[in-house]
TITORPA-756002 format. One line per 10 residues: number of its first residue (from 1); their letters; for each residue x, y, z of N, C-alpha, C, O. Coordinates in Angstrom, 2 decimals, decimal comma. Layout:
<rs>
NUM) a) X Y Z X Y Z X Y Z X Y Z | ...
</rs>
This chain:
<rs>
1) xxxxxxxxxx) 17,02 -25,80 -14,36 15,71 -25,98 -14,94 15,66 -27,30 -15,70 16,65 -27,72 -16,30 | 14,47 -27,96 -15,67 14,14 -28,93 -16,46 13,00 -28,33 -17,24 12,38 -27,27 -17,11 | 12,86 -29,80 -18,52 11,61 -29,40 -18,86 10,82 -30,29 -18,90 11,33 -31,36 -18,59 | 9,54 -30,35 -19,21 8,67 -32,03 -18,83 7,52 -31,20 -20,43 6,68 -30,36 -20,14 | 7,66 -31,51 -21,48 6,28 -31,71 -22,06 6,12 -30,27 -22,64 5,07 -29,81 -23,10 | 7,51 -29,54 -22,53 7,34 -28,33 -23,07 7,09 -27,14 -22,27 6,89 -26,05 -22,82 | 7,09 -27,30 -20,80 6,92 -26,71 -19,58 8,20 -26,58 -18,79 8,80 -27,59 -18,42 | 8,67 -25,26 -18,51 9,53 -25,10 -17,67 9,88 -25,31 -16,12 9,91 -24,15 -15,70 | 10,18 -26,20 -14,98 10,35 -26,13 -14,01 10,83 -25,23 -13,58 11,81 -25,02 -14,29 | 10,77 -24,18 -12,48 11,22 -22,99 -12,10 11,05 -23,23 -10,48 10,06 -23,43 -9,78
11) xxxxxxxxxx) 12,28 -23,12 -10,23 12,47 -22,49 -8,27 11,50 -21,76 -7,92 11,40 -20,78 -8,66 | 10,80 -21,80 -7,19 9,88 -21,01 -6,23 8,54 -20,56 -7,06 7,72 -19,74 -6,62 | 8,46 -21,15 -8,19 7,24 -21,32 -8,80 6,20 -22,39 -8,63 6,55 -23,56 -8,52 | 4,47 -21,90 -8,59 3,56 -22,78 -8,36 3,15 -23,54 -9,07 2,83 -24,68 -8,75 | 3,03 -22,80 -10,71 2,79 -23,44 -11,93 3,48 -23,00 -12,78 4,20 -22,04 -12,53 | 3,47 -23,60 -14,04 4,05 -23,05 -15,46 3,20 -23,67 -16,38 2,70 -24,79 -16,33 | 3,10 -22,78 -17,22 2,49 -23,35 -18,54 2,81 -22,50 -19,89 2,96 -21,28 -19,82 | 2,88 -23,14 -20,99 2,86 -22,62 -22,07 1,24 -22,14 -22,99 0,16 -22,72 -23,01 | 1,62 -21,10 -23,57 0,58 -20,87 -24,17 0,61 -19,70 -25,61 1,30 -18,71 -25,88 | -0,24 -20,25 -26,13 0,67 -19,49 -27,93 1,86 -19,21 -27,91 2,28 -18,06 -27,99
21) xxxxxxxxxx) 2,67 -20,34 -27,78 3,96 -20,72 -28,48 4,77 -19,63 -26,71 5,98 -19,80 -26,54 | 4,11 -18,82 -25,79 4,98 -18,60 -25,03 5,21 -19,19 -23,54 4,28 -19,86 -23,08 | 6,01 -19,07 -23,00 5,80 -19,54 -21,11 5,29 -18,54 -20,24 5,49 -17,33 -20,32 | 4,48 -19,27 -19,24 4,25 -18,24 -18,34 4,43 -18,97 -17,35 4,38 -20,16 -17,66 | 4,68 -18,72 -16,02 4,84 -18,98 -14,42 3,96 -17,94 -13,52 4,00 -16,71 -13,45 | 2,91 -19,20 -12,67 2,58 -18,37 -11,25 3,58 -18,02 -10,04 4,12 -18,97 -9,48 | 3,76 -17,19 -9,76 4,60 -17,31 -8,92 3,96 -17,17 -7,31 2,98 -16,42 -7,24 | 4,37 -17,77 -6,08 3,85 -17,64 -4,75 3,04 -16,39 -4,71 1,89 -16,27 -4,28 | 3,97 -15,31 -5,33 3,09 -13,81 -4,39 2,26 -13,19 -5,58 2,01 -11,98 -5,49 | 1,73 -13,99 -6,86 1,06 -13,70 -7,96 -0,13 -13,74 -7,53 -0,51 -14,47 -6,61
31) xxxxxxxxxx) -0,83 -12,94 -8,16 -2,23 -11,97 -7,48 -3,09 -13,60 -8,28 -2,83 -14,30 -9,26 | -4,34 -13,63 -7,04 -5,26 -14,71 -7,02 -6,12 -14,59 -6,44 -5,69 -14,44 -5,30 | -7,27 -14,53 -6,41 -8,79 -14,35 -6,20 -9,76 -15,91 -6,20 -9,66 -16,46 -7,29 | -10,37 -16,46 -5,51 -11,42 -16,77 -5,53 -12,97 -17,22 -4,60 -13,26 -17,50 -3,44 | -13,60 -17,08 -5,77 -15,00 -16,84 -5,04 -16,01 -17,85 -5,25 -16,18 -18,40 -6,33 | -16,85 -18,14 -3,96 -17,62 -19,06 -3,53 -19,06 -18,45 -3,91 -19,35 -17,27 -4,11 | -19,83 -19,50 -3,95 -21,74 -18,85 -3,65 -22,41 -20,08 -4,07 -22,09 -20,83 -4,99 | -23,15 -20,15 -3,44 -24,62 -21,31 -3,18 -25,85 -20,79 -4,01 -26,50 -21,65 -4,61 | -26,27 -19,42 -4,11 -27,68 -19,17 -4,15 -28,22 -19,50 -5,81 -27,85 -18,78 -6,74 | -28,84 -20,31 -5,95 -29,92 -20,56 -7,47 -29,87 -19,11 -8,09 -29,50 -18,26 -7,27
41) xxxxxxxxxx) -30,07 -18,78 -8,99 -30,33 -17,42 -9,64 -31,20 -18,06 -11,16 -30,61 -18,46 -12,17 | -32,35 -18,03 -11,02 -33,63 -18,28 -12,13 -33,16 -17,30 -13,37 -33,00 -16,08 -13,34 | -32,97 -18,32 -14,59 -32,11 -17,72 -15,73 -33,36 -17,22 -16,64 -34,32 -17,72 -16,05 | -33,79 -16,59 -17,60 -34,90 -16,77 -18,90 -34,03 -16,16 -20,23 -32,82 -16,19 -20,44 | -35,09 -15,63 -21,02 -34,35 -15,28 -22,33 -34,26 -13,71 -22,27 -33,93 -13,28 -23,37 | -34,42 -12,84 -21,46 -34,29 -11,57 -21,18 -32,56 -11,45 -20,85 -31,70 -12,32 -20,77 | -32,53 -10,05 -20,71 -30,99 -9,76 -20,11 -30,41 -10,86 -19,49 -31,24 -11,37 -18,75 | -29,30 -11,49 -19,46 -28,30 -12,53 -19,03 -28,28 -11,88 -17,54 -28,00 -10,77 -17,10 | -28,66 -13,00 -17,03 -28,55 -12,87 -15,59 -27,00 -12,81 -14,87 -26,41 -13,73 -15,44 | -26,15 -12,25 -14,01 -25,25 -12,44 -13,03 -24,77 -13,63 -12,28 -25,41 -13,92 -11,26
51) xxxxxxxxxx) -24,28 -13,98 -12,44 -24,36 -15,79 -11,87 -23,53 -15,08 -10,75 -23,98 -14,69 -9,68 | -22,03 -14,97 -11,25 -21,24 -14,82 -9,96 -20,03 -13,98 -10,16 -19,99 -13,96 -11,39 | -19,04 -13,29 -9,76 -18,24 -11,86 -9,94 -17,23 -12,11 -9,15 -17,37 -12,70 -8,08 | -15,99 -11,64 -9,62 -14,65 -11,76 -8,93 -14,00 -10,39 -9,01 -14,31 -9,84 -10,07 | -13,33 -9,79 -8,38 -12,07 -8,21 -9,16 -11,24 -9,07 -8,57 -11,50 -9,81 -7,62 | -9,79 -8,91 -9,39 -8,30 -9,21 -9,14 -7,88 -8,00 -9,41 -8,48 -7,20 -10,12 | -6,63 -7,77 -8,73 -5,49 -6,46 -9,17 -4,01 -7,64 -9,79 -3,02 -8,12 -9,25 | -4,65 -7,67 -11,26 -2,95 -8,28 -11,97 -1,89 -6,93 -11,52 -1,87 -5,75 -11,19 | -1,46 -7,55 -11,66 0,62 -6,98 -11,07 1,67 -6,86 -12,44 2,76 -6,28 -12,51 | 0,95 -7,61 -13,46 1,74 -7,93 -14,32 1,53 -6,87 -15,50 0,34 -6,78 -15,80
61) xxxxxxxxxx) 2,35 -6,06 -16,24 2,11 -5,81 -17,59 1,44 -6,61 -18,41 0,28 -6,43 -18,78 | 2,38 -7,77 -18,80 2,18 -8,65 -20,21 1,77 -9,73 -19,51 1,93 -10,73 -20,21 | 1,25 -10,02 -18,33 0,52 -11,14 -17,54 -0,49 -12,04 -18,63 -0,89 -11,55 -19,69 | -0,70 -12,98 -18,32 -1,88 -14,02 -18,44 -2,93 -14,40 -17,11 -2,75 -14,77 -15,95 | -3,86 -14,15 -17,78 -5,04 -14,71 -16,24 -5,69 -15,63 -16,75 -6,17 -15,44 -17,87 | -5,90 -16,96 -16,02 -6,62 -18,10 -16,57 -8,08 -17,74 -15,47 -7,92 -17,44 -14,29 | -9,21 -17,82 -16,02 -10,29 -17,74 -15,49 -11,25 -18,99 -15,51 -11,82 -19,48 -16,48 | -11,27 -19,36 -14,20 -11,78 -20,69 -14,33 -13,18 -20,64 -13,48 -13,15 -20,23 -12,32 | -14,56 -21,12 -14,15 -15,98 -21,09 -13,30 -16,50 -22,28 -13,26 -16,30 -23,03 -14,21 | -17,35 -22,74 -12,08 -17,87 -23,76 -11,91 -19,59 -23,81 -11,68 -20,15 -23,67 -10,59
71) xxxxxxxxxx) -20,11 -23,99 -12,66 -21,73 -23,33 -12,60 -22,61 -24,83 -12,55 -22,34 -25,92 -13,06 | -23,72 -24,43 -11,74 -24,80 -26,29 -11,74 -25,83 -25,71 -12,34 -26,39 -24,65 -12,04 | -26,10 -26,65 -13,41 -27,76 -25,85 -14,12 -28,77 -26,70 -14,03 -28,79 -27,79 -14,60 | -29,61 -26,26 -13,34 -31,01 -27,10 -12,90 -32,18 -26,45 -14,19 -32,19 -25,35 -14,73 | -32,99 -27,53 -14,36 -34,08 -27,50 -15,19 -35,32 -28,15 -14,83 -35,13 -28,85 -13,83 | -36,57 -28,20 -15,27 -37,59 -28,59 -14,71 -38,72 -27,99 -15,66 -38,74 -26,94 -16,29 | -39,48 -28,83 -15,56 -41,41 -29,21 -16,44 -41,11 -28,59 -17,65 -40,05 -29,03 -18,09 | -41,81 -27,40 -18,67 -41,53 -27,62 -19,82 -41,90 -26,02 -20,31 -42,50 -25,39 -19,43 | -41,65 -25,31 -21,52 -40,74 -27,08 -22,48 -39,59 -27,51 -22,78 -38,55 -26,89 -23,00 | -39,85 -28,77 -22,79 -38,21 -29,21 -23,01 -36,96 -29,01 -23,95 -37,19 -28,12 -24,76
81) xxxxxxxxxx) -36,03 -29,42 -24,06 -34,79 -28,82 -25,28 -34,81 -27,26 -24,85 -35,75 -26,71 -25,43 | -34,14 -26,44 -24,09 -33,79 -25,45 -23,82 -32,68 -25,64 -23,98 -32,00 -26,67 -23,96 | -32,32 -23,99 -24,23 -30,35 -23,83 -24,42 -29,80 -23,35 -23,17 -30,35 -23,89 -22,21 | -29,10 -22,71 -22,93 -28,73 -21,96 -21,83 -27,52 -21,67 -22,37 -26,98 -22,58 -23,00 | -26,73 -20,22 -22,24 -25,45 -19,46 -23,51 -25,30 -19,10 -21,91 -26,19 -18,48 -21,31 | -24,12 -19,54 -21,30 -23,12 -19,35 -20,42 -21,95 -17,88 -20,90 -21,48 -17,76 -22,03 | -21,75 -17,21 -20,08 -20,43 -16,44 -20,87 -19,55 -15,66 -19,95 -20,18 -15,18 -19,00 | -18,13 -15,38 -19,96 -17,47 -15,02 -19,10 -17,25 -13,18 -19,73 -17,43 -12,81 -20,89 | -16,98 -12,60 -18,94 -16,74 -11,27 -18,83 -15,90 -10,74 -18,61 -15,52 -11,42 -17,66 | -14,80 -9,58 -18,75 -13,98 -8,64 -17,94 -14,58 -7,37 -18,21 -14,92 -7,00 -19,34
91) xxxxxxxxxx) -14,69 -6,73 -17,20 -15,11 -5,00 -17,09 -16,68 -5,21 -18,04 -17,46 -4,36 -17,61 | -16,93 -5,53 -18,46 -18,41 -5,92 -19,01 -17,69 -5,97 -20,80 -17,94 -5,03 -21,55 | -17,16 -6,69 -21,10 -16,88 -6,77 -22,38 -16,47 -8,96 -22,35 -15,88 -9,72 -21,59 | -16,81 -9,02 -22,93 -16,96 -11,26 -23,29 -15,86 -11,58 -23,59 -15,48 -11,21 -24,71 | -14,96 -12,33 -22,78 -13,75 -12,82 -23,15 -13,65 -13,55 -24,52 -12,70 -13,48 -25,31 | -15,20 -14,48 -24,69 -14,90 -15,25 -25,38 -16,70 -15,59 -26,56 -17,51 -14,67 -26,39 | -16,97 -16,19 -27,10 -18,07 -16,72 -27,37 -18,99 -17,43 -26,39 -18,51 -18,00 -25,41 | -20,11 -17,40 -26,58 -20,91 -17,93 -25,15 -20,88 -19,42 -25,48 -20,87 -19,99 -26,57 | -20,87 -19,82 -24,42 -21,12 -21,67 -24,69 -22,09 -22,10 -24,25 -22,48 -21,97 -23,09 | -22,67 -22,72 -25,21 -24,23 -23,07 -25,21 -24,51 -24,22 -24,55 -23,55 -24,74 -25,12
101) xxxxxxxxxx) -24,92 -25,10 -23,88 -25,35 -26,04 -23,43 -27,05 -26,45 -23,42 -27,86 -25,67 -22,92 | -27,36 -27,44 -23,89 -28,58 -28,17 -24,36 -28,98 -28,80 -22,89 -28,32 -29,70 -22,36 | -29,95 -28,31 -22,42 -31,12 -28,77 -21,18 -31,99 -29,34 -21,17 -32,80 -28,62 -21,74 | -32,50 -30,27 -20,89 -34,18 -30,54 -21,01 -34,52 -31,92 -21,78 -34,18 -31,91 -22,96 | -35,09 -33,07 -21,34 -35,39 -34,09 -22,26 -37,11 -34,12 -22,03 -37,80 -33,70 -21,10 | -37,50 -34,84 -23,36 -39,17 -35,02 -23,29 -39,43 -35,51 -22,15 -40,59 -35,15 -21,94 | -39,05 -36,17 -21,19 -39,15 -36,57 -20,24 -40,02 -36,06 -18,99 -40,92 -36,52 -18,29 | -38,99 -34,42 -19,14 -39,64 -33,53 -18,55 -39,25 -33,90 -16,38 -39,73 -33,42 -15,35 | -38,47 -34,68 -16,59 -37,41 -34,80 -15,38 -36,85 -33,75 -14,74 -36,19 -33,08 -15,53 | -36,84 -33,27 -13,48 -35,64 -32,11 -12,82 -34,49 -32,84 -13,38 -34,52 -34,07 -13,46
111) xxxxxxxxxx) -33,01 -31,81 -13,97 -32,47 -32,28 -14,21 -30,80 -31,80 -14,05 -30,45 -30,97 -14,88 | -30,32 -32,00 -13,61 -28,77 -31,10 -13,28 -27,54 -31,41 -14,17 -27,32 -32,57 -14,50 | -26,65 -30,29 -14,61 -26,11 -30,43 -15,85 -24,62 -29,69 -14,57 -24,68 -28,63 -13,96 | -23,64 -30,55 -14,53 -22,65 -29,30 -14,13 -21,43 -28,91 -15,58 -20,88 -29,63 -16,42 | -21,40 -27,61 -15,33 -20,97 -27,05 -16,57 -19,25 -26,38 -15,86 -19,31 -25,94 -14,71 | -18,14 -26,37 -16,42 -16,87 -26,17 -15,64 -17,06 -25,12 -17,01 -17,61 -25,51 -18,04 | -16,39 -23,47 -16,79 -16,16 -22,56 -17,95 -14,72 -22,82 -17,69 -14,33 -23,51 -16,75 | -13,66 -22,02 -18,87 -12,68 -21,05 -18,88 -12,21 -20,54 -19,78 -12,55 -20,66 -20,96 | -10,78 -19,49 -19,02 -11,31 -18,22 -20,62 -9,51 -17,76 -20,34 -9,17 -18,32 -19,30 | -8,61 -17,14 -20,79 -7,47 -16,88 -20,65 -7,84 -15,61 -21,54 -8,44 -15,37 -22,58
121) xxxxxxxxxx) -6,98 -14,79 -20,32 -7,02 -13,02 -20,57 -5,73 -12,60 -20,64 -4,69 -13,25 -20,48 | -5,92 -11,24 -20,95 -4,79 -10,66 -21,18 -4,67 -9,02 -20,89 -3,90 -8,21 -21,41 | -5,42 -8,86 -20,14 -5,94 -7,57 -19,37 -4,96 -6,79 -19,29 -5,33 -5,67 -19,62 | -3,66 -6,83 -18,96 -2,72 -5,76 -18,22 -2,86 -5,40 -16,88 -3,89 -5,67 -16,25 | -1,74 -4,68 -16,30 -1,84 -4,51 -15,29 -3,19 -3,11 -14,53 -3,52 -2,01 -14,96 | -3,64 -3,98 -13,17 -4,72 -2,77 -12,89 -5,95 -3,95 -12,20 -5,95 -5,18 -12,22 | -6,77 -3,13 -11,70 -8,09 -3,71 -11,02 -8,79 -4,57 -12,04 -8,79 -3,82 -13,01 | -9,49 -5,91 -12,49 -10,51 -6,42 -13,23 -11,47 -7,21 -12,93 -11,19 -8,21 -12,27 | -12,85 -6,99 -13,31 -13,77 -7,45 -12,66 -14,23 -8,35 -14,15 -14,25 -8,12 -15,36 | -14,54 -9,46 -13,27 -15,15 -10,43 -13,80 -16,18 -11,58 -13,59 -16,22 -12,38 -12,64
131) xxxxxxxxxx) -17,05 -11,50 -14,71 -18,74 -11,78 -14,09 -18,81 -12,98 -15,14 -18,28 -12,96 -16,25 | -19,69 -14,26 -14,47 -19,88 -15,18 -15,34 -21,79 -14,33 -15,22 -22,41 -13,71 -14,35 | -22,07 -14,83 -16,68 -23,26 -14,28 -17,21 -23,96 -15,77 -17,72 -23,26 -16,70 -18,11 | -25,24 -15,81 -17,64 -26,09 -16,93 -17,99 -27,79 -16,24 -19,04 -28,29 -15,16 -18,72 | -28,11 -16,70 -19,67 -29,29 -16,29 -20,28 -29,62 -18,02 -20,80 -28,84 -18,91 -21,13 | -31,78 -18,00 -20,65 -31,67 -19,41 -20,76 -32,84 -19,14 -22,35 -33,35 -18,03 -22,44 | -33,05 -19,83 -23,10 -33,85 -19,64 -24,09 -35,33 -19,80 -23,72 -36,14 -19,58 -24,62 | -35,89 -20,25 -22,20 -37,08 -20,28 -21,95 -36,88 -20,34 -20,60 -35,79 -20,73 -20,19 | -38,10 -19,88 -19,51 -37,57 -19,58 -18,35 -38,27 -21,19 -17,71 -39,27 -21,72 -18,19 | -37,45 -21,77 -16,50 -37,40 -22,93 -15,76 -36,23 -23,14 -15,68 -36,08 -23,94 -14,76
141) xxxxxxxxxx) -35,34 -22,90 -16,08 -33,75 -22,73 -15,63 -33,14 -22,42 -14,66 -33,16 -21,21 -14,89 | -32,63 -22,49 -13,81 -31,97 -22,00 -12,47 -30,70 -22,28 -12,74 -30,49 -22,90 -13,79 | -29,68 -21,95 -11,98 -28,34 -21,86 -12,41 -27,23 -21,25 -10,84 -27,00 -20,12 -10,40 | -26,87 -22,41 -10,48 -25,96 -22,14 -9,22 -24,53 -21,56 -9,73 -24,43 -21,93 -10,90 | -23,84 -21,10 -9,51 -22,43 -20,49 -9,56 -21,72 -20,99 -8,19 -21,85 -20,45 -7,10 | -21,01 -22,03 -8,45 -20,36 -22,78 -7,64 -19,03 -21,84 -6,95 -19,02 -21,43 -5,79 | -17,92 -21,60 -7,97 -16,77 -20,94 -7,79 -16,16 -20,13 -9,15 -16,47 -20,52 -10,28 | -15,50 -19,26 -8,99 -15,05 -18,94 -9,99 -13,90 -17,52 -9,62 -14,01 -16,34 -9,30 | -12,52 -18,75 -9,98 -11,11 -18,68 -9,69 -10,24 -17,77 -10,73 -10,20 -18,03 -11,94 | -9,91 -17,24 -10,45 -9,15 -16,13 -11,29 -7,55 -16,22 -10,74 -7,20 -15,85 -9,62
151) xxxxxx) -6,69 -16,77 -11,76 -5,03 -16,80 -11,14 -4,12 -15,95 -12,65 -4,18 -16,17 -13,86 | -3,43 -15,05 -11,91 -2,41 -14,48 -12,25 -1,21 -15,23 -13,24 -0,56 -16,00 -12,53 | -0,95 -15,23 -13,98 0,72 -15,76 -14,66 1,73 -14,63 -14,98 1,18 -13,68 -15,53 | 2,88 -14,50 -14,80 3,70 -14,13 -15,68 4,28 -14,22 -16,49 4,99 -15,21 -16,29 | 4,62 -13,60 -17,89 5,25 -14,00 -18,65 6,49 -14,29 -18,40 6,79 -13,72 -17,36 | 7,59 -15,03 -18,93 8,80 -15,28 -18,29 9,79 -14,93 -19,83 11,02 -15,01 -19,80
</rs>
């Protein structure tokens, strides 16, 4: 083994990374999921809309899952300065705080914002479903869900 930066090199491992002070490694046959989609989904300030949904089966007890989403947010006519509160999910409970992103100039321009999420879990082993969620503070919002990758770690 070497180390580079506080990261372990490991035989037949894909990645490694550290995280609160511990290591984890993907390994080849470590459970990985991901999912594609094209379709717009029109956001407003009602119930948080569904952008896009993954289930993984972690393998791991004391595993780490890095959850990574790739969302495009379109906007258009008015009024302008809208928010849009992005948020990631497992089993319907928020990994994390929603992240807000600011839309809209006086301008009043179509306008495309791409937004990259992620969220590091700690689920345990078993089936988990996970939904990126969008709600916009005024409706003219649309909101593509590009991908959103869900990879396995083990603790080592």
């Amino acid at each position: 083994m070497s180390s580079c930066r506080g990261l372990r090199r490991i035989t037949g491992v894909v990645a490694a990374i550290s995280f609160g002070g511990l290591a984890f490694a993907e390994e080849p046959k470590a459970a990985r999921v991901s999912v594609t989609a094209s379709a717009a989904v029109s956001i407003g300030a009602g119930r948080p809309a569904d952008l896009i949904a993954a289930t993984i089966k972690a393998t791991q007890p004391e595993g780490v899952l890095l959850v990574v989403a790739t969302i495009q947010l379109e906007y258009s006519g008015t009024p302008t300065h809208k928010t849009v509160e992005l948020s990631i999910h497992r089993d319907a409970a928020p990994l994390d705080a929603p992240y807000t992103v600011r839309v809209g100039t006086a301008a009043r321009a179509v306008s495309e914002i791409p937004v990259t999420l992620h969220a590091w879990d700690t689920p345990g082993e078993g089936a988990h479903r996970y939904v990126v969620q969008a709600r916009s503070s005024d409706p003219g919002v649309r909101a593509t869900a590009r991908r959103l990758t869900v990879i396995e770690f083990r603790s080592n």
